[in-house]
N, C-alpha and C positions, 0 to 999 in steps of 0.2 A: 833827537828824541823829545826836546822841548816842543819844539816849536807847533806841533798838534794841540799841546794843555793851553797855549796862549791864546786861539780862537775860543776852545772852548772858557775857560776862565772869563774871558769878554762877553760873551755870549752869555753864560750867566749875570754875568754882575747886569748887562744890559738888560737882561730879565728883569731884575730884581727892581732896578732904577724906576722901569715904565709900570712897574703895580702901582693902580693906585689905592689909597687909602682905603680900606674900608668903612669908611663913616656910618653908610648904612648897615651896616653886618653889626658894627658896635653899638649903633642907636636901639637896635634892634634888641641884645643883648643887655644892656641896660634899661632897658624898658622890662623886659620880662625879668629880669633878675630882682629890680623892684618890686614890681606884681607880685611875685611866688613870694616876696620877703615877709608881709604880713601872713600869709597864708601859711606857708610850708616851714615858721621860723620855729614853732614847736612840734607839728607831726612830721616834718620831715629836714631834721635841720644837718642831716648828711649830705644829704642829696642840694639841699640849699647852699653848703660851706661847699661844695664842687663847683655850685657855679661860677659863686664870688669870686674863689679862686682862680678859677678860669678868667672869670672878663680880667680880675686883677692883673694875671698875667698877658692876655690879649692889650690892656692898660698899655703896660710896660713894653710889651711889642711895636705899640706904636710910635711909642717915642721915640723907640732906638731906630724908626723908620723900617723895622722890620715887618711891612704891610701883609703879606700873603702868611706868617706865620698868624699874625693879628686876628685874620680873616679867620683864619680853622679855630682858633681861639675862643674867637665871640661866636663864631658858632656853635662849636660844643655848647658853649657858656647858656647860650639861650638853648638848646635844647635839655641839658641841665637842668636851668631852672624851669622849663615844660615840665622834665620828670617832675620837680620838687613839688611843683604845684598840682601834678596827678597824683601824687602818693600822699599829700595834704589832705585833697580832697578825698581820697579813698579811705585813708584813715577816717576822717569825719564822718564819711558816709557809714562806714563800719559800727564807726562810736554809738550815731544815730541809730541804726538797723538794731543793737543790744537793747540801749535805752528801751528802745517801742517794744524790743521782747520781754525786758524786764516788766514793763508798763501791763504788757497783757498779762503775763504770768500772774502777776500780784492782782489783776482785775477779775482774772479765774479764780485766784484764791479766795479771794473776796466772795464770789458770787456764791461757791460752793461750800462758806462757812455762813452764806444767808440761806443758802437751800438747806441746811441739815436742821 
C-alpha cells in the first residue's frame, strides 16, 4: 500500500525544489505596496494593512524557501495595495466632488443675498 505515496511524495517534494524564487512577483509587490503607502495610509488604511500583511507573510515565505506559496502571496499583496490605492483615490475624489458642492452651494447663497 506504500509504495504508490513514495512516487507521489517524490514528485511533489521535486515540485517544490525546481520553483523558483519569485523575485519578480515580490519586487513587484513591494513596489506597489510602497506606492499605495503614502496615498491609501489614511483613506484606505484596511485595505493598506492587507497588503503589508500579505508581502509580510510572502516575506517569510520566502525564507523558509517556500517559493510558489511566496508567489500567490506577493500577488495578492500587490493587488491589495492596487485596491488600497483605488479606494485612496476614490475617497479623495469624493472628498473633492463635496468640497466643489459645498463651494457652489455657498456661491448661490451669496449671489442670491446680493440679488434680494
Amino acid at each position: 500500500m506504500r509504495t504508490p505515496l513514495i512516487p507521489l511524495a517524490a514528485l511533489a517534494l521535486a515540485a517544490c525544489a525546481t520553483t523558483d524564487p519569485p523575485e519578480r512577483e515580490m519586487g513587484a509587490a513591494r513596489a506597489m505596496v510602497s506606492q499605495a503607502r503614502p496615498i491609501a495610509g489614511n483613506d484606505a488604511p484596511q485595505e493598506l494593512a492587507e497588503a503589508q500583511l500579505k508581502l509580510s507573510r510572502a516575506e517569510a515565505a520566502m525564507q523558509r524557501g517556500h517559493y510558489e506559496h511566496a508567489r500567490i502571496l506577493a500577488q495578492q499583496a500587490e493587488a491589495d495595495a492596487k485596491v488600497a490605492w483605488t479606494v485612496a483615490e476614490s475617497v479623495r475624489a469624493q472628498r473633492s466632488a463635496a468640497e466643489v458642492q459645498d463651494a457652489n452651494r455657498a456661491l448661490r447663497e451669496e449671489m442670491e443675498r446680493k440679488g434680494q
